[in-house]
N, C-alpha and C positions, 0 to 999 in steps of 0.2 A: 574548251573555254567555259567555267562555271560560274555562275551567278549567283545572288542571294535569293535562296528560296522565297516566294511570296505563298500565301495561305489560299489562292487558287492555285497554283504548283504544288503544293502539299497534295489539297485534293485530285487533281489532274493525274498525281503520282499512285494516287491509294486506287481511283480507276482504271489506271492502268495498271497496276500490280497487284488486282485481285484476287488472282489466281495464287499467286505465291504467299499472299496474306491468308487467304483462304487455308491452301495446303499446310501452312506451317501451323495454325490455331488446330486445324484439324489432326497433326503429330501428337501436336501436345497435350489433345483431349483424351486421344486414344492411348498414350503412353499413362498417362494420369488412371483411367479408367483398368487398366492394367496391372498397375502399383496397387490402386486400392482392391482390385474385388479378388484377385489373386496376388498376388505377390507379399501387400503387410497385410497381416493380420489383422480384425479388429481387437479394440481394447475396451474392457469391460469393467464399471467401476462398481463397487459396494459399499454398502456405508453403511454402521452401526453407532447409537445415541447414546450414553451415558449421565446419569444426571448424577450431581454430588451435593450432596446437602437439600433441604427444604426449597421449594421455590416460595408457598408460604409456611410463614411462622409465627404461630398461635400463640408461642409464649411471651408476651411485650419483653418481659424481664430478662431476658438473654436472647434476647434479638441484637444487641450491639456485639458479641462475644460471638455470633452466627454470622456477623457481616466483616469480622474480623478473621476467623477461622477459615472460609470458602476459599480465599482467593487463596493460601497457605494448601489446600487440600487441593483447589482444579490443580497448583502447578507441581503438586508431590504425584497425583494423578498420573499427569503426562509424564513427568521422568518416569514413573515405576512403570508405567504401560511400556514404554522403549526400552526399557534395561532389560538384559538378557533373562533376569529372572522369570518374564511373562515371553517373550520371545521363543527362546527354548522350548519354552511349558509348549508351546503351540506349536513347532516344527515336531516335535515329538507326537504330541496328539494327533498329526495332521497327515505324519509320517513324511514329515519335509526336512530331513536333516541330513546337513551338509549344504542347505541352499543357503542364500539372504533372500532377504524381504526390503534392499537398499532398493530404492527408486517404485517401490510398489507400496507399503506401510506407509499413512500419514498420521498423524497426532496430533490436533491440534484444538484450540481452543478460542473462542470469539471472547473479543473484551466483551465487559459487563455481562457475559453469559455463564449460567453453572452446566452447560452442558458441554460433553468431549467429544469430538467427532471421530472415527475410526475409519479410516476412507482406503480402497485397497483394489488397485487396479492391475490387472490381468489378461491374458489373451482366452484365457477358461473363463470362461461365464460361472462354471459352479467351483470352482478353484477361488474366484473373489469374492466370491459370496463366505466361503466354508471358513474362508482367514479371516475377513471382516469376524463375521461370529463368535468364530472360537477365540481370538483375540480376546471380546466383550467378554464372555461369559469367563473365560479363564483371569481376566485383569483383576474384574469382580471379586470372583471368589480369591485371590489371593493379596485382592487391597482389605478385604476385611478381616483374612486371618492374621495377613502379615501387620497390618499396618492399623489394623482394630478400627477402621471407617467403617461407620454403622448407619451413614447416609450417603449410599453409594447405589446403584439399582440401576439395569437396564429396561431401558426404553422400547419394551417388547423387541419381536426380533424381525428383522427389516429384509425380508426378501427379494424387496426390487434391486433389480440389477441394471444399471444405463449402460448406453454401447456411445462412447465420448467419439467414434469417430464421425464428423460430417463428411457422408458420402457428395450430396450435392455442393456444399461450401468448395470441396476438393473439384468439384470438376468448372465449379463457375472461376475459380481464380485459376485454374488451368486455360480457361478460354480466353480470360482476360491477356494472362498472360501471352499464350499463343497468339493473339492481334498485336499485343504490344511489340512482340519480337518479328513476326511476320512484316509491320512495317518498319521495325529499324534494320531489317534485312532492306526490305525491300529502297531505303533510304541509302544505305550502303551502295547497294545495286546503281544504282542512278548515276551515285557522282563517283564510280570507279567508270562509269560508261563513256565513255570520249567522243563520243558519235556527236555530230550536229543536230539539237534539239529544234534551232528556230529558223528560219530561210536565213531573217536579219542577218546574224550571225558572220553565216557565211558572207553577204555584203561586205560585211567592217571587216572581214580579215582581208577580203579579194582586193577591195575598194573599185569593186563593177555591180553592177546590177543583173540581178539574175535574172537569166535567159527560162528557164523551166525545171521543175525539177519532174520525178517518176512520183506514182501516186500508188505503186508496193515495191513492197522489198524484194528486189531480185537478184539471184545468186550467176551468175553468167560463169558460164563455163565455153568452153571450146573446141570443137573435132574437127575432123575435114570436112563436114557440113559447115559451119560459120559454128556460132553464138546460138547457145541454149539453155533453156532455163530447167536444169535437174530434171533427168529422167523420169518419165513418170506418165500419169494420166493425165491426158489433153496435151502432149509433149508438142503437136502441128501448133495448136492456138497458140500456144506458152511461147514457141519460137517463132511463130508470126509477131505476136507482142515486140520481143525481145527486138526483132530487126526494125519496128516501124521507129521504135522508140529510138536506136540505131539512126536510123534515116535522121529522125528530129534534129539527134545532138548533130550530125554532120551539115545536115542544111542550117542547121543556128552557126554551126561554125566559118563557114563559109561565108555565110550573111555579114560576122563579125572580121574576115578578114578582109573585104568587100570593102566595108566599112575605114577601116586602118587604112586601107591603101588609097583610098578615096582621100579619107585626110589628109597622107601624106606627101599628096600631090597636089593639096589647094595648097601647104604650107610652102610648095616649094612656089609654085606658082606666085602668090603675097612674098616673098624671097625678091624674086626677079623681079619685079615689078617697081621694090623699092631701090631695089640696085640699079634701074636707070631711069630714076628718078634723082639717084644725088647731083647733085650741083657740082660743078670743078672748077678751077679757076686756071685762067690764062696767063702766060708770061707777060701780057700786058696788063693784070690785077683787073678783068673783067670777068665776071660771073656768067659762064655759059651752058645751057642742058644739052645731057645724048638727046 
């Protein structure tokens, strides 16, 4: 028989299934911490700057024909940086031909900005460094031959390399989750459980009031000795327990059949009593008592 959960039964539930909360955050940290330090690799990003055009511009007099021209040259930039022509140039240089560079090469470009980012992420640390680079320097020199950009220039050359995986982020949403799941197990567990949670309970389905109940959970088994409680250590005490407990329910039972029969001899008793007490009436219409 289940009920609607209240928010001290929540908690009552998560004290009682500690253990199994426990054990399943602790799966999930440990599988987590397993995927990341062996199993994926880290990923390693690099970046190189490109500037195109003046940031200032000393000439006032074609300064409007320099604010017209940039945004024309960042976006000829970016295509010519992606087209195979500079691509190539670099698998060749790099001795990387036959790969791609799909899901690793980015391109791209911040409004109102003249500079081009080159971003190039990898499991090689000196692998995203060496593409970033040759990338920049190869774009370069073939936006100014090919394409006669005579304000184009890289932004020194950028050796730092970031490693984009968070170690601890991965293992704090692994814990997170391992609670989460540990108690929607453990919420599971409960109402698949059929057991009698509260005395009440049993009350409203019996319609008696309870006589006692045991105060552990005991597994009774049976041999030619009587009633025992699982082999084991302390097996005298465990099957002393076993029988006194025994004794209880038998003398409550007896008490309650005691009881019954007790009843059901006042009810006959009140029977008789009223049966000659009715009134009858005589062939002369006189009203006479046994």
């Amino acid at each position: 028989m289940q009920r609607e959960m209240t928010l001290k039964d929540f908690f009552l539930l998560i004290k009682k299934r500690i253990l199994l909360i426990s054990v399943t955050a602790a799966v999930l940290v440990a599988i987590t911490v397993l995927a990341t330090f062996y199993i994926f690799k880290p990923v390693y990003e690099a970046s190189e700057y490109i500037l195109v055009g003046n940031l200032q511009n000393k000439n006032q007099e074609n300064s409007y024909e320099e604010t017209q021209k940039i945004p024309r040259m960042l976006a000829s930039s970016v295509d010519f940086i992606k087209s195979p022509i500079v691509l190539n140039a670099v698998k060749e240089e790099l001795g990387l031909k036959g790969q791609t560079f799909d899901g690793k090469l980015v391109i791209k470009n911040n409004k109102d900005s003249q500079l081009i980012i080159i971003t190039v992420k990898d499991q090689d640390e000196e692998l995203a460094r060496s593409i970033a680079n040759t990338t920049a320097v190869i774009a370069i020199d073939k936006m100014n031959g090919l394409l006669q950009f005579d304000q184009v220039k890289l932004l020194g050359k950028n050796d730092d390399v970031i490693k984009t995986n968070n170690e601890l982020a991965a293992l704090a949403i692994a814990l997170i989750i391992g609670i989460l799941a540990g108690i929607g197990l453990a919420v599971i567990r409960e109402q698949l459980d059929s057991s009698f949670k509260r005395e009440g309970i049993v009350e409203e389905l019996l319609g008696v009031p309870l006589l006692g109940n045991f105060s552990v959970k005991l597994e009774l088994r049976t041999n030619g000795r009587g009633a025992y409680l699982n082999n084991g250590p302390n097996y005298e005490r465990r099957s002393f327990v076993v029988k006194e407990k025994k004794k209880q329910v038998d003398k409550a039972t007896e008490v309650s059949q005691k009881m019954d029969k007790h009843r059901a001899n006042q009810d006959d008793q009140n029977e008789y009593t009223t049966c000659t007490e009715e009134q009858e009436v005589d062939i002369n219409g006189n009203f006479s008592r046994r």
